[in-house]
N, C-alpha and C positions, 0 to 999 in steps of 0.2 A: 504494500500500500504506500502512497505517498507520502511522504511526511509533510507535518504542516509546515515547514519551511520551501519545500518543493515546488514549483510551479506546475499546474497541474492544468494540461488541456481544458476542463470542465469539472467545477467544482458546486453543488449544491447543498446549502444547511439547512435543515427543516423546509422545504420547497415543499409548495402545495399549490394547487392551480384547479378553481371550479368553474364553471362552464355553465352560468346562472339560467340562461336557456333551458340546458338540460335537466338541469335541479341534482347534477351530482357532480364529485371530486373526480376529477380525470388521474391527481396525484396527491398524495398525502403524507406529512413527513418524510421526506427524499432527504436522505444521509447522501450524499453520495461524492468520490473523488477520482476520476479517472487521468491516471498518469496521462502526461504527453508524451509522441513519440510511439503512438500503439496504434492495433489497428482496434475495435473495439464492436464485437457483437453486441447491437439492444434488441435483446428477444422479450418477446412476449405475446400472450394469444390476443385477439380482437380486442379493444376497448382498455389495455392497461396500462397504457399512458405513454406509449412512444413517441407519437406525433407529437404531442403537446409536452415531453421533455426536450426533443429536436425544437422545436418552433418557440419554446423559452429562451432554447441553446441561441438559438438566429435572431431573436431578435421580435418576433412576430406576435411574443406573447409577453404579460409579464406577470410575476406570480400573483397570486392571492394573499398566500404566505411565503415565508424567507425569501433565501436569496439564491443565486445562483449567477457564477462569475466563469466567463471561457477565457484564458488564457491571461487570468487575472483582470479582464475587465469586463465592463456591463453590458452585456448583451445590448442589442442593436442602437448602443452608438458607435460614432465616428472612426474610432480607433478600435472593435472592434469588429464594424464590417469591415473594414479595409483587410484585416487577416481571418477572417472565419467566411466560410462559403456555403450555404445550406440551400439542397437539393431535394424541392420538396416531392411529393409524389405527382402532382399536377403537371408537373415542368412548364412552368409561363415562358411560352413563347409567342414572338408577333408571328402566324401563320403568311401575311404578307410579304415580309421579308425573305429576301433568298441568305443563304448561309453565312455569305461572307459581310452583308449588311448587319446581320447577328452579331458577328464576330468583332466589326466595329464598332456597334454601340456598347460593348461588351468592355473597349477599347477607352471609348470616353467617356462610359461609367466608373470607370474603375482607375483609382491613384497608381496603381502597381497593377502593370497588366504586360503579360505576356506573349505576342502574337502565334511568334513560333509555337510555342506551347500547345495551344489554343487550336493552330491547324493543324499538327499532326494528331491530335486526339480526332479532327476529321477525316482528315485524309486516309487515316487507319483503317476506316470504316468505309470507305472509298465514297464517298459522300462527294458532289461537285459541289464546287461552293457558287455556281450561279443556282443550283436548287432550291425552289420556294420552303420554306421550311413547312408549311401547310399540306405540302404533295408528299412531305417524306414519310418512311415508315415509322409504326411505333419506338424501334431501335435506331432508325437513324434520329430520329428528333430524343433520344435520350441521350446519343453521343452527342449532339450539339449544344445539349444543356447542360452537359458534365463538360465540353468544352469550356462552355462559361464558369462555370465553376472553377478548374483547375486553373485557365485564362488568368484568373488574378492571383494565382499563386499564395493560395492560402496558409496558413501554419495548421488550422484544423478545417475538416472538410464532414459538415453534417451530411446524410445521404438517408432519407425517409424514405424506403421502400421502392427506390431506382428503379430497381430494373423486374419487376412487376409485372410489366408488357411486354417487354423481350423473350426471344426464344433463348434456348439452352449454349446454343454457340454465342452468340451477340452477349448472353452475359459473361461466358469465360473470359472472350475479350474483352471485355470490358474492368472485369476481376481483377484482368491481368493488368491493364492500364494502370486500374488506381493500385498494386501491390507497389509496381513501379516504382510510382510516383511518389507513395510510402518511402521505398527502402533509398531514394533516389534525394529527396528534400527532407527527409523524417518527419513525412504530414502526420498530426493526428488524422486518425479518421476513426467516426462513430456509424456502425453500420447498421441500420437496421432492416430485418429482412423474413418473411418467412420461411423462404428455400435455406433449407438449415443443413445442408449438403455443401452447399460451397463456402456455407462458414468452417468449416472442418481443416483446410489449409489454406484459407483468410487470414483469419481474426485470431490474434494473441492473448487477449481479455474477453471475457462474457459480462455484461450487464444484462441481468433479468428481470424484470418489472413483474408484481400479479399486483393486480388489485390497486394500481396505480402507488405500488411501495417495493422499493429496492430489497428483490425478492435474493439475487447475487450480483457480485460486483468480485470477479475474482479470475488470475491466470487460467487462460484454458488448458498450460499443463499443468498446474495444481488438480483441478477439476479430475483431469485423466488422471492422476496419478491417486489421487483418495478417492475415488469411486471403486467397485467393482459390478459387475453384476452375475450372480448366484443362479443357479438350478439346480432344484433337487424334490425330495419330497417334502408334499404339504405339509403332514406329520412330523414335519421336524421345524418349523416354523418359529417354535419358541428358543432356539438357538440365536434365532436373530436379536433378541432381548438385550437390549443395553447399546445397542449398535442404530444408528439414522438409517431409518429404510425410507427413500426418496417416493420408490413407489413400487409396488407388488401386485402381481396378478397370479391365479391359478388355475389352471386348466385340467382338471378332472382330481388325480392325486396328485399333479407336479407345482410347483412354487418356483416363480422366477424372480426375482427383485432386481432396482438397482440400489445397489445398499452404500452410504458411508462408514466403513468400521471405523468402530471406536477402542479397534483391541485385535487380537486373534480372533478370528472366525470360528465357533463352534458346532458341529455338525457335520456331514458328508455332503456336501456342495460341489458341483462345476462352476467354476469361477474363472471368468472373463473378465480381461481391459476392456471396456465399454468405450466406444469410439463418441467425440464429441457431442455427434447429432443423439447418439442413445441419451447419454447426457441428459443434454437439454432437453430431449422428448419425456423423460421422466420428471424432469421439476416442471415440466410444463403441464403433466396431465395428473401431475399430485394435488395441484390444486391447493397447496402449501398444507399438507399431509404431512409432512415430514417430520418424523419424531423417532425419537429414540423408546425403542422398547423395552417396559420394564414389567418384571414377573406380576406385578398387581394389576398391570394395564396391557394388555398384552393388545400389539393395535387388531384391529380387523382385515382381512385379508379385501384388495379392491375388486 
């Protein structure tokens, strides 16, 4: 974790943000500190507060309660839009305009802007830049707004659910661009996504949100390396007792979990390194179930 002397990409204390409209909290007491210099998974199912942590992050929102600072300063002033870039999922662009007229307003919007930069993230994509941006495909008009994006050469790079409308190739390229551009400038980047397959060799840190509350905020080879996940018989269940069982399911007599030990393992168990996506598929469908088993309370099988 960072230290509080540290400079830390995105940092929020007691952060909360309600949505009066809707008549509820999108976020609620957000602890949260993400190093700079990562690339940064924000997972979380429908409704638990991603968009509206990103859109605090940019600029676009501001809280209800506490506070929350990107790269030590206040979200959408002057100083830091000029270094943070946020790519929402709408991607505003003039459908009027052809590529390269993009590319220039992009040009003299922006204090720090990069041309170069800016067109080969086009050119990449083979995109002409007399093309209307209205005519192009879903993926080309997401490479043109991550163009804009990268274009001003940001220090942190929000990215709300990118690539969404792309196919399976257009995102690897695309993956592969912002990894880059990571290992290349050391951008933060905070990524959030439900394809939870190409976060597996992405993203270096997990931020999980349920319920609009910083569910983890932790390396994803910590993650890999305290997890396991278990198979064996139902009947031996109370072995798990004393140990965080993330989440369990059983299928006739057999019991499979992904468990946190809290010790040696007791019982006859197959036991698996559980790959990120397993991971996060279990704190995702726990439902924040997660508890440590003890012989008086012994949890229920899901």
């Amino acid at each position: 974790m960072t230290g509080p002397e540290e400079s830390a990409a995105l940092r929020a204390t007691g952060l909360a943000h309600r949505y009066r409209a809707r008549g509820g909290w999108a976020l609620r007491d957000c602890d949260v500190t993400v190093p700079r210099g990562r690339i940064i998974a924000l997972v979380g199912r429908n409704g638990a507060g991603k968009s509206t942590l990103l859109h605090l992050a940019g600029g676009l929102l501001r809280p209800t309660h506490g506070e929350i600072r990107v790269l030590d300063t206040v979200p959408g002033t002057a100083t830091a839009r000029a270094r943070v870039s946020l790519l929402t999922q709408d991607k505003p662009l003039y459908p009027r305009f052809s590529v390269a007229d993009t590319l220039r307003m992009g040009g003299r919007l922006n204090s720090v802007w990069d041309q170069e930069a800016a067109e080969r993230v086009v050119r990449e994509g083979g995109i002409a830049p007399a093309a209307r941006v209205g005519e192009l495909s879903p993926g080309q008009r997401t490479r043109v707004a991550l163009a804009l994006a990268l274009g001003k050469r940001p220090d942190l790079l929000l990215l709300d659910e990118p690539l969404a409308d792309v196919d399976p190739v257009v995102r690897g390229e695309i993956m592969a661009a912002l990894m880059a551009e990571a290992a290349d400038r050391e951008v933060s980047i905070v990524l959030s996504s439900h394809v939870l397959p190409e976060l597996e060799q992405t993203c270096d840190r997990v931020l999980l949100l349920r319920d609009g509350r910083v569910a983890l905020n932790e390396d994803a080879d910590v993650l890999r390396e305290e997890h396991v996940l278990v198979t064996g018989r139902a009947d031996q269940a109370s072995a798990l007792r004393g140990h965080t069982v993330v989440h369990r399911r059983t299928h006739g007599r057999q019991l499979t979990a992904l468990v946190r030990p809290r010790g040696p393992l007791g019982g006859d168990w197959h036991v698996e390194r559980p790959s990120l996506e397993e991971i996060l598929l279990g704190h995702l469908r726990s439902g924040g179930a997660e508890h440590a088993e003890h012989p008086e309370h012994p949890g229920e099988a899901a």
